[in-house]
DRENDO-1510 file (C-alpha; in Angstrom, 1 decimal, always signed):
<recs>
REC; n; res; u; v; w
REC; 1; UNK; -16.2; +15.4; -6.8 .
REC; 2; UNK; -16.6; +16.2; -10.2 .
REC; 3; UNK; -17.3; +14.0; -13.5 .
REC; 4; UNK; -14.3; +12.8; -15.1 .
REC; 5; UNK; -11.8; +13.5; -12.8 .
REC; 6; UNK; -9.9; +10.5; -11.7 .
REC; 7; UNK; -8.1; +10.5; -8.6 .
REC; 8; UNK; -6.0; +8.5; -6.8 .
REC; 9; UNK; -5.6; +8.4; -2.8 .
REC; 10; UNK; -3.2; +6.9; -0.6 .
REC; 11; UNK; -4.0; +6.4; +2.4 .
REC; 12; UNK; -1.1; +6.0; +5.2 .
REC; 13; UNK; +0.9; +6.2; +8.4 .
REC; 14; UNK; +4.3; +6.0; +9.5 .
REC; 15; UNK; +3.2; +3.3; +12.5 .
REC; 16; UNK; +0.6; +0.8; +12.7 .
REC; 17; UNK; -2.6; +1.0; +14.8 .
REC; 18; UNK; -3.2; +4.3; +14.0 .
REC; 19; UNK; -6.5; +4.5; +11.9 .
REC; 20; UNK; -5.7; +4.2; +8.1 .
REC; 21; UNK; -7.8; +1.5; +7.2 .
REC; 22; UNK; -10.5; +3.4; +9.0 .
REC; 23; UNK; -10.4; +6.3; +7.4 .
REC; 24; UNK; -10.1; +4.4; +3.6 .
REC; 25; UNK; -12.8; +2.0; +4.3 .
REC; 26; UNK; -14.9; +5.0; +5.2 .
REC; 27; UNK; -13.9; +7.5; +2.8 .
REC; 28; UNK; -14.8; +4.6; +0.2 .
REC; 29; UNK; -18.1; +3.7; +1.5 .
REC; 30; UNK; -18.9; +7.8; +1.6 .
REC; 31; UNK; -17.9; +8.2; -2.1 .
REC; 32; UNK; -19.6; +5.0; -2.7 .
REC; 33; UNK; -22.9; +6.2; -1.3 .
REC; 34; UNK; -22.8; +9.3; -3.3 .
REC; 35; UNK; -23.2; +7.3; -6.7 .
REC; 36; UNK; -19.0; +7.8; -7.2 .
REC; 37; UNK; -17.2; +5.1; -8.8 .
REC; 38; UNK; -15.1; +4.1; -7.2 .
REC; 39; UNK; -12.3; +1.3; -6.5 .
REC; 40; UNK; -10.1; +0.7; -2.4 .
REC; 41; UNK; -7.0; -1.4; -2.9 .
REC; 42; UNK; -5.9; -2.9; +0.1 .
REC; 43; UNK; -2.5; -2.8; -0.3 .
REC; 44; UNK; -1.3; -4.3; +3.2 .
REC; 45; UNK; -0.4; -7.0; +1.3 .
REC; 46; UNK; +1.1; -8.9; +4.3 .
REC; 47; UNK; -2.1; -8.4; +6.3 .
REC; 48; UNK; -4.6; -7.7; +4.3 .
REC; 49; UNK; -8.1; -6.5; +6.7 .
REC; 50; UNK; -10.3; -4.2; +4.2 .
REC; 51; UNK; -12.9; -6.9; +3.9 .
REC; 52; UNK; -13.4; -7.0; +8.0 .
REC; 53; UNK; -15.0; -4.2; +7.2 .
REC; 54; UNK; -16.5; -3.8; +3.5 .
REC; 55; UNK; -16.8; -7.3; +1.4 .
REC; 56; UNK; -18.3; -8.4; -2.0 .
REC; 57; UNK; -19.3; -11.0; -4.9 .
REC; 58; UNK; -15.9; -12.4; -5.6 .
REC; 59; UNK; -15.2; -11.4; -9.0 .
REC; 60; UNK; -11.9; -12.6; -9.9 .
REC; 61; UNK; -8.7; -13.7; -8.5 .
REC; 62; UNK; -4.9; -14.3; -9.5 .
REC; 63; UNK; -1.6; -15.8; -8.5 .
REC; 64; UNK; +1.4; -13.3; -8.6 .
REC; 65; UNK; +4.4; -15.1; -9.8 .
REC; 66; UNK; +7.7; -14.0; -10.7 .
REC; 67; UNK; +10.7; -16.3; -12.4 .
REC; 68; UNK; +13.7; -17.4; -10.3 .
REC; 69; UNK; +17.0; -18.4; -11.5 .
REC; 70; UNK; +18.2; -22.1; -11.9 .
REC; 71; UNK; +21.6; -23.1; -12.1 .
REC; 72; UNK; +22.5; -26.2; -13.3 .
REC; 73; UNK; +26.0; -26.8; -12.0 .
REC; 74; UNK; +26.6; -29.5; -14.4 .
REC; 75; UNK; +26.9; -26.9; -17.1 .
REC; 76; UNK; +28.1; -24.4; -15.2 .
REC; 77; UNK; +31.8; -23.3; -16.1 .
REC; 78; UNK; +31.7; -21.0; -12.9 .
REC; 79; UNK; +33.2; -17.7; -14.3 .
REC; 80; UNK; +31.0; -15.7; -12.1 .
REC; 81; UNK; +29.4; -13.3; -14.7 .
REC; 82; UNK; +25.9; -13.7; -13.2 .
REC; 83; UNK; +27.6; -13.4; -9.6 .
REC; 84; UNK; +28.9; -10.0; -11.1 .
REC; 85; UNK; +25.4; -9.0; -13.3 .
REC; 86; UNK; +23.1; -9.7; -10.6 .
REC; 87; UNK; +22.4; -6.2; -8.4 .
REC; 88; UNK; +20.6; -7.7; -5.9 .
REC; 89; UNK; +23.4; -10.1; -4.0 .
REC; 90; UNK; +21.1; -12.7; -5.2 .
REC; 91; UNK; +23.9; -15.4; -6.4 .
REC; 92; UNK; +26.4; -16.9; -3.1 .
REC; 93; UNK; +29.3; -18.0; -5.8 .
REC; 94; UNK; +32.8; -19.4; -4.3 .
REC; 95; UNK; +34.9; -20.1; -7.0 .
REC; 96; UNK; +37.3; -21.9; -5.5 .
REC; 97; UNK; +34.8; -24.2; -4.2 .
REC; 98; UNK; +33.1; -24.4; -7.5 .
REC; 99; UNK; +29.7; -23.6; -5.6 .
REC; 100; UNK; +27.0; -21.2; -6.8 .
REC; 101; UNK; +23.7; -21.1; -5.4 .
REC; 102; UNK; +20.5; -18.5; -5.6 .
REC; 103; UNK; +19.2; -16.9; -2.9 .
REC; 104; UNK; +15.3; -16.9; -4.0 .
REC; 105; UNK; +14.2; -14.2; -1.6 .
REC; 106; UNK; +16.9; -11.7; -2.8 .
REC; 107; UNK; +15.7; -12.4; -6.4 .
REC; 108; UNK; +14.2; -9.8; -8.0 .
REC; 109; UNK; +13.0; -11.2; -11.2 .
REC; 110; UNK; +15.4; -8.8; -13.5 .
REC; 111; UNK; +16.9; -11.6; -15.9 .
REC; 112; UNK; +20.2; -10.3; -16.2 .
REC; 113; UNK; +22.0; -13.9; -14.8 .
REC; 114; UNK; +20.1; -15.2; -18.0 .
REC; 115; UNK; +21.7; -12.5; -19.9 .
REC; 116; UNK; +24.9; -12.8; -18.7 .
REC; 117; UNK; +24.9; -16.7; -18.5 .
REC; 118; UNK; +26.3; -18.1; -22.6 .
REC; 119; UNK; +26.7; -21.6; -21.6 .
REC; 120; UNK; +22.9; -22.4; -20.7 .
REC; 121; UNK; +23.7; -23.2; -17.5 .
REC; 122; UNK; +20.7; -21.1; -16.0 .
REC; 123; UNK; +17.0; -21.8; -16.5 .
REC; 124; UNK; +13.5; -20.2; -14.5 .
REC; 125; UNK; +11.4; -21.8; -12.5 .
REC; 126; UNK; +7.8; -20.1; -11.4 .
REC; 127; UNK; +7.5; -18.8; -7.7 .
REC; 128; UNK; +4.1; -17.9; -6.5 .
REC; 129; UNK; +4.2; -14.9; -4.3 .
REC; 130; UNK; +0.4; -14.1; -3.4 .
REC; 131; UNK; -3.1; -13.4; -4.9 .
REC; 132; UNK; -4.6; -10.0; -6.6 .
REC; 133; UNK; -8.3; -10.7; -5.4 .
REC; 134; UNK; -11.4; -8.5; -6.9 .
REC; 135; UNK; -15.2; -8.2; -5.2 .
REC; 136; UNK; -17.5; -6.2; -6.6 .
REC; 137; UNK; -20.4; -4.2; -4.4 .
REC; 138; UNK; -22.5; -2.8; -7.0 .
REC; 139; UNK; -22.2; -1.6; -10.3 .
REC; 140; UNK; -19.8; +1.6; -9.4 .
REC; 141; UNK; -17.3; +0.2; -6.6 .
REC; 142; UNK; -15.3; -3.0; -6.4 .
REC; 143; UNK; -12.7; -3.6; -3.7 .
REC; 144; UNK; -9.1; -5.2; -4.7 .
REC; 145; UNK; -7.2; -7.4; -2.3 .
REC; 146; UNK; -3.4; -8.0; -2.5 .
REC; 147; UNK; -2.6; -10.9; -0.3 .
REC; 148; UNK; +1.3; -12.2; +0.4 .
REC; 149; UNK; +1.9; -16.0; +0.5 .
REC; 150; UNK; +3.2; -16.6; +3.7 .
REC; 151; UNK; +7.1; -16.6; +4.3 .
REC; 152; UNK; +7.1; -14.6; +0.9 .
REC; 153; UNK; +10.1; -12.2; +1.6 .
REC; 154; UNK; +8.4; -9.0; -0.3 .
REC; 155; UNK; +5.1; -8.0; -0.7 .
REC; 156; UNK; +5.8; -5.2; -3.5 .
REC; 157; UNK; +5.3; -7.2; -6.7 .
REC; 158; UNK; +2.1; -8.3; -5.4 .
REC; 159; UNK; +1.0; -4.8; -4.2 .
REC; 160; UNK; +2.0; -3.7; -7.8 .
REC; 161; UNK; +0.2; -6.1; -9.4 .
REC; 162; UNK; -3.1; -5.0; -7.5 .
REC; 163; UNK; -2.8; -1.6; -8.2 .
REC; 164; UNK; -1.9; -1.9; -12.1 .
REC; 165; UNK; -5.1; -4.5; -12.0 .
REC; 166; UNK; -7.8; -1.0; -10.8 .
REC; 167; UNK; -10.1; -0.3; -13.2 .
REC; 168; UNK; -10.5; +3.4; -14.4 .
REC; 169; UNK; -12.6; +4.3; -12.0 .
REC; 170; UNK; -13.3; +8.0; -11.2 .
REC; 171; UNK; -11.5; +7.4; -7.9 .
REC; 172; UNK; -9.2; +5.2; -6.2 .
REC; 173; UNK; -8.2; +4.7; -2.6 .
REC; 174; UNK; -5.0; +2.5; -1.9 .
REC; 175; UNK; -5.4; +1.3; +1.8 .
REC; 176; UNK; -1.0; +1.6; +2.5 .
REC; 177; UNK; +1.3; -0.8; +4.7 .
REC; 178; UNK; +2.3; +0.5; +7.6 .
REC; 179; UNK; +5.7; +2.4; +7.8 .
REC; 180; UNK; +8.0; +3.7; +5.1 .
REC; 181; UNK; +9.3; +0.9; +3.7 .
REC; 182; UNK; +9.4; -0.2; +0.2 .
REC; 183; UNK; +5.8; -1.7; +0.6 .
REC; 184; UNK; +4.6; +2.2; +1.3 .
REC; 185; UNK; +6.8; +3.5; -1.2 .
REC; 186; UNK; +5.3; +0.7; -4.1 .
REC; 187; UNK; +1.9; +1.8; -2.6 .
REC; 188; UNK; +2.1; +6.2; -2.4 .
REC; 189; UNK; +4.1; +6.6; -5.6 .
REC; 190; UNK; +0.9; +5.7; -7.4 .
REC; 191; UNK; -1.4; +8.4; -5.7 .
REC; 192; UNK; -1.6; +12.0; -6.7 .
REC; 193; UNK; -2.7; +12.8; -2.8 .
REC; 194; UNK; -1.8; +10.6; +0.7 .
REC; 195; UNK; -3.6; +11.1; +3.8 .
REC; 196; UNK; -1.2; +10.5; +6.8 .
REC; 197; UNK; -3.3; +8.9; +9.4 .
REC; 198; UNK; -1.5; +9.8; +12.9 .
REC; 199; UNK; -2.5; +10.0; +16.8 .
REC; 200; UNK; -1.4; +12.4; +18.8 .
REC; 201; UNK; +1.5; +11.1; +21.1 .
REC; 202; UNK; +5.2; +11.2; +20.6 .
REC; 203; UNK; +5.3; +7.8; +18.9 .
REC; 204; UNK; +2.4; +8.8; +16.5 .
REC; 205; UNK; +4.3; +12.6; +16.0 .
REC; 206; UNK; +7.6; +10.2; +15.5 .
REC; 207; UNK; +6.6; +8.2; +12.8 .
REC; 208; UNK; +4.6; +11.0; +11.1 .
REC; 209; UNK; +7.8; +13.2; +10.7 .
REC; 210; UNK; +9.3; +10.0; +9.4 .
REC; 211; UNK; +6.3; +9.9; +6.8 .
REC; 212; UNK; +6.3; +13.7; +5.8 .
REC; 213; UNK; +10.5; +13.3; +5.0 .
REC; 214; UNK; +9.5; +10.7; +2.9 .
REC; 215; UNK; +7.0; +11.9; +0.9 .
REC; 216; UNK; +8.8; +15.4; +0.5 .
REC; 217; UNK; +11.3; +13.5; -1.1 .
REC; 218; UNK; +9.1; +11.8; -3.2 .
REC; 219; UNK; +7.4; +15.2; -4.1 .
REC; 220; UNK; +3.8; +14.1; -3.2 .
REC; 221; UNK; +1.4; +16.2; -1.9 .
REC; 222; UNK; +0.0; +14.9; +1.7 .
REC; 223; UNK; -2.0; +16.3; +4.3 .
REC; 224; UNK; -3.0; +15.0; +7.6 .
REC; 225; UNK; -5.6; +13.3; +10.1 .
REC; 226; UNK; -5.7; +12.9; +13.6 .
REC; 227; UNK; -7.1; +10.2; +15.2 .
REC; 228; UNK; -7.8; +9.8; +18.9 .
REC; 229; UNK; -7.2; +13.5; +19.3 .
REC; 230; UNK; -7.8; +14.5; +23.0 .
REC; 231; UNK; -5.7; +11.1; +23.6 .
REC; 232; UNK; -2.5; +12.6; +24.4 .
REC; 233; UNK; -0.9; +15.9; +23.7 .
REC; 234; UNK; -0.7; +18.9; +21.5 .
REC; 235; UNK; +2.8; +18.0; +20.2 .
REC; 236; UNK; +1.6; +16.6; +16.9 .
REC; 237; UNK; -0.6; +19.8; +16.4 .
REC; 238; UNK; +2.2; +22.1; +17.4 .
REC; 239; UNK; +4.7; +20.8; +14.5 .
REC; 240; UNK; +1.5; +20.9; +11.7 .
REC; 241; UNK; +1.2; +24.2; +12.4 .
REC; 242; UNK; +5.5; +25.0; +12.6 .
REC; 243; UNK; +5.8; +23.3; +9.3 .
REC; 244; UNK; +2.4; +24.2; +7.6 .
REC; 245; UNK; +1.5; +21.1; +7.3 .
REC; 246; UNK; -2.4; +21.0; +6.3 .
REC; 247; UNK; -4.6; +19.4; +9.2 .
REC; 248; UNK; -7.6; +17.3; +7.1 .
REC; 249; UNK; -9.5; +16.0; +9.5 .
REC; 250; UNK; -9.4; +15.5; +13.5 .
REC; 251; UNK; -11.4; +12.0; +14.7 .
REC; 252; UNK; -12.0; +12.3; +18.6 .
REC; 253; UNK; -10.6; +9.5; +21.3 .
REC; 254; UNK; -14.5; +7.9; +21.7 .
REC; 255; UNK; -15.8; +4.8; +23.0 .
REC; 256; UNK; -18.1; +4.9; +20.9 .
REC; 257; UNK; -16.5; +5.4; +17.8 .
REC; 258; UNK; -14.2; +2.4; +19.2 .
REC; 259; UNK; -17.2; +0.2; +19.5 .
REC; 260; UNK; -18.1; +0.7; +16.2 .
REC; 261; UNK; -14.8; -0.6; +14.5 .
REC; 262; UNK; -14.3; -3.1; +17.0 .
REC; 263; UNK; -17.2; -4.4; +15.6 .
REC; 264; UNK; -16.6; -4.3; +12.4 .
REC; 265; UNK; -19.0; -1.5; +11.3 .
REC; 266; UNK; -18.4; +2.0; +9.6 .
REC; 267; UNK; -18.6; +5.2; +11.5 .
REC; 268; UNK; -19.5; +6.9; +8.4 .
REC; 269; UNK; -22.4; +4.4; +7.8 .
REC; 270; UNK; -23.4; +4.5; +11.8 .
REC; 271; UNK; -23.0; +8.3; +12.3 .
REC; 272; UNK; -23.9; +10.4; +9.2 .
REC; 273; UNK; -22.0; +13.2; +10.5 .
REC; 274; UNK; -19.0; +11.8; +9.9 .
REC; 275; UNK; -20.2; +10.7; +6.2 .
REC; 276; UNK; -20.3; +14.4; +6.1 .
REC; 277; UNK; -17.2; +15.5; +6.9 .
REC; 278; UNK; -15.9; +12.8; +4.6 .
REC; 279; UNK; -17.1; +13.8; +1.9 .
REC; 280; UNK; -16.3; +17.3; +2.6 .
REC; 281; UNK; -12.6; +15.7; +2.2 .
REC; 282; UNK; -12.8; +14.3; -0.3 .
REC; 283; UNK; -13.7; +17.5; -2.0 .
REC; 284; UNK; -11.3; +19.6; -0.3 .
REC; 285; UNK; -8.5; +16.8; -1.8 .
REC; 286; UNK; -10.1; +16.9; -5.5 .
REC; 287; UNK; -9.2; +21.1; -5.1 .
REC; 288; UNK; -6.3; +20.7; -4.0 .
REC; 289; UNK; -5.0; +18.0; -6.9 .
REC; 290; UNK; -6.9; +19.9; -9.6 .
REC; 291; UNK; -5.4; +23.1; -8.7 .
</recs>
């Protein structure tokens, strides 16, 4: 990669299991190893696993909050305006049981019961939903943690948090959640590029069309890994090539390479080959966002 070109990466998959963090904990160690700067965001914020792999000096660390709705029924007059302001079905109000009530895991934080309220009936009170944690490896790469409390009912403030806390480094690698819900939306709108991590049976080919509808809807530009290829069949292949859908990279169903992450180890780090053709995609990905 070149000087002062920053990039983001996301790196994804419609399904869990298939190989994401795998791929970003090595593509960040490659680029780290070259003398890149370089920042991974673990943004499986519900479970969190970058530092199995890659850990640091702890550098810093922060609670997320957000402010949830208090309604003092002593003061409330119960017209129902912040039943009707709130967008989010956040607020149970029956009238004609003078009974209102706020769901806090509906709550999105936006205010507007506060707004709407003009007899003080509603005050905030401060939620924690997770931690933002930072660890440094040297002097050009730091890893960024976001971590759910548990039983929180959305990870996305926290995943926002951690990704508005990277540094300006000349790359960054978000490690995605699993799937296409609102934690991978929070995660790839952020990148300029995602890698779909996928495996090549018709649960892996399922979930990736899932992934590609979504991020050609979000107008992102993607391209694809395979991991485990030779596990199962060429169904996954046959629908890249049908819908010219750029192949990146193909990682090989190995017991060795299985060994490795079972134990915790990088296979760029344990086979220099592979730091190779990682940094090779790396490249190919800075062409393709620069051009």
């Amino acid at each position: 990669m070149t000087e002062n070109s920053k990039i983001k990466i996301a790196v994804a998959s419609g399904k869990g299991g298939t190989g994401k963090t795998m791929v970003s904990t090595n593509l960040f160690w490659t680029a780290q190893n070259a003398g890149l700067p370089v920042t991974l965001v673990d943004c499986d914020a519900e479970e969190p696993n970058v530092a199995e792999f890659i850990t640091g000096e702890v550098t810093g660390s922060f609670a997320v909050t957000q402010n949830i709705p208090v309604i003092n029924p002593e003061r409330c007059v119960f017209c129902g305006k912040c039943f009707n302001y709130c967008n989010y079905n956040a607020i149970v109000y029956l009238p004609a049981n003078q009974f209102i009530k706020v769901v806090e895991d509906l709550c999105h934080d936006c205010g507007a019961c506060l707004v709407a309220c003009k007899f003080g009936a509603i005050t905030e009170k401060e939620k924690q939903l997770g931690t933002v944690k930072s660890m440094c490896l040297n002097s050009h790469a730091e890893i960024i943690e976001a971590c759910a409390d548990v039983g929180v009912y959305s990870p996305v403030p926290v995943i926002k948090k951690a990704i508005k806390d990277t540094s300006e480094k000349e790359l960054s690698i978000f490690d995605s959640p699993p799937g296409i819900s609102c934690p991978f939306i929070a995660t790839v709108e952020n990148a300029d590029y995602v890698i779909l991590v996928t495996e090549p049976t018709p649960f892996g080919l399922n979930d990736l069309k899932l992934s590609v509808e979504t991020l050609q809807q979000l107008k992102k530009k993607f391209g694809v890994i395979v991991n485990r290829a030779g596990l199962g069949n060429r169904e996954v292949y046959d629908w890249l090539k049908q819908n010219k859908i750029p192949l990146l990279l193909e990682i090989p169903f190995d017991r060795e390479i299985a060994r490795i992450y079972s134990e915790g180890k990088l296979l760029a780090e344990e086979k220099p080959a592979y730091q190779l053709q990682f940094k090779q995609l790396l490249n190919a990905i800075e062409k393709i966002v620069k051009r």
